[in-house]
C-alpha positions in Angstrom: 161.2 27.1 -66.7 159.1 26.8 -69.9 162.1 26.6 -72.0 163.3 23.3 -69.8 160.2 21.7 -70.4 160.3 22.3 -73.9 164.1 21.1 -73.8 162.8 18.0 -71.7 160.0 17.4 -74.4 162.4 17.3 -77.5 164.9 14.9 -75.8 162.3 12.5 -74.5 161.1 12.5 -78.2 164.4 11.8 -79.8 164.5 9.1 -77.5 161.1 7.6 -78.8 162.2 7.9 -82.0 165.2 5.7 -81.4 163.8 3.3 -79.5 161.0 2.9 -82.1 163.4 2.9 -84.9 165.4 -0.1 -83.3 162.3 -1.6 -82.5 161.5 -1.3 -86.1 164.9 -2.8 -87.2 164.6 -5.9 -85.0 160.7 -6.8 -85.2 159.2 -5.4 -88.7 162.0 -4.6 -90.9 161.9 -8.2 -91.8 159.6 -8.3 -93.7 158.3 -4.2 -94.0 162.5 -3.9 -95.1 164.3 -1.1 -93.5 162.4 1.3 -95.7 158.8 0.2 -94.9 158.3 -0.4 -98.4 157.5 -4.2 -97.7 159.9 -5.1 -100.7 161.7 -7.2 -98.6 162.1 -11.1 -99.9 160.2 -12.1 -97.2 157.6 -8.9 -97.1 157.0 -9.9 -100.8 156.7 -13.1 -100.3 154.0 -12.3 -97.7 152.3 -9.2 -99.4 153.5 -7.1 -96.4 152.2 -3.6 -96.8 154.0 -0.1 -97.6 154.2 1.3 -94.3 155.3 4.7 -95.5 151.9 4.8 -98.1 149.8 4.1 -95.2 147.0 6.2 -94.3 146.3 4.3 -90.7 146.1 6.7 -87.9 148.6 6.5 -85.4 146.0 4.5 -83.1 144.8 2.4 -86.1 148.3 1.4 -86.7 148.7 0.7 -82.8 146.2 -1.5 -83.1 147.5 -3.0 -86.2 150.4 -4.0 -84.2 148.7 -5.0 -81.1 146.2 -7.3 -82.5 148.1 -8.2 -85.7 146.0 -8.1 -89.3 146.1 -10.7 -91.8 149.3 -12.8 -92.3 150.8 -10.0 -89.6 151.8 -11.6 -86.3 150.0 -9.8 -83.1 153.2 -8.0 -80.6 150.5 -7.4 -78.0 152.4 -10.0 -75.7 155.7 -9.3 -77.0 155.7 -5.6 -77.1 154.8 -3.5 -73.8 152.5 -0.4 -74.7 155.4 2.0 -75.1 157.1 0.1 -77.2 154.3 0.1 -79.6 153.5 3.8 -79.5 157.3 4.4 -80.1 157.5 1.9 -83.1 154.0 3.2 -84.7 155.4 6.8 -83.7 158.9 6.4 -86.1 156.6 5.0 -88.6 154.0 7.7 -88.3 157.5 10.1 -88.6 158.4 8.9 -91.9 160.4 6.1 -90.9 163.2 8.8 -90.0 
């Protein structure tokens, strides 16, 4: 039974992951790039941060992305709360 859980654990994860990281492709990597780096033409162009050099907790960056932060646009109304944790999660992961 405990090894199902576990099992059930690591797959819900991977899914997490995945959704975060096409979450990331299709809201941030815009402007973060694909690599977080924020060397995108637009991320430079706005002074997006290096998401994988940040040193935001995991519900500091959450609430980053809720409430949006500087020239960063909120996704507290397009974003459910899920969605957010799994985005902030795969960034949190190393953007892997």
């Amino acid at each position: 039974m405990k090894r199902l859980f576990v099992v059930a654990a690591l797959l819900a994860a991977n899914v997490a992951v995945a959704d975060g990281k096409a979450i990331f492709g299709s809201k941030c990597a815009a402007c973060h790039g694909p690599d977080g780096k924020g060397q995108s033409a637009m991320g430079k162009k706005l002074g997006a941060k290096d998401l994988s050099a940040s040193k935001l907790t995991a519900a500091e960056m959450e609430g980053v992305v809720t409430k949006g932060r500087g020239k960063m646009t909120p996704f507290g109304g397009k974003l459910t709360p899920a969605e957010i944790h799994d985005v902030t999660a795969f960034i949190k992961g190393g953007l892997k």
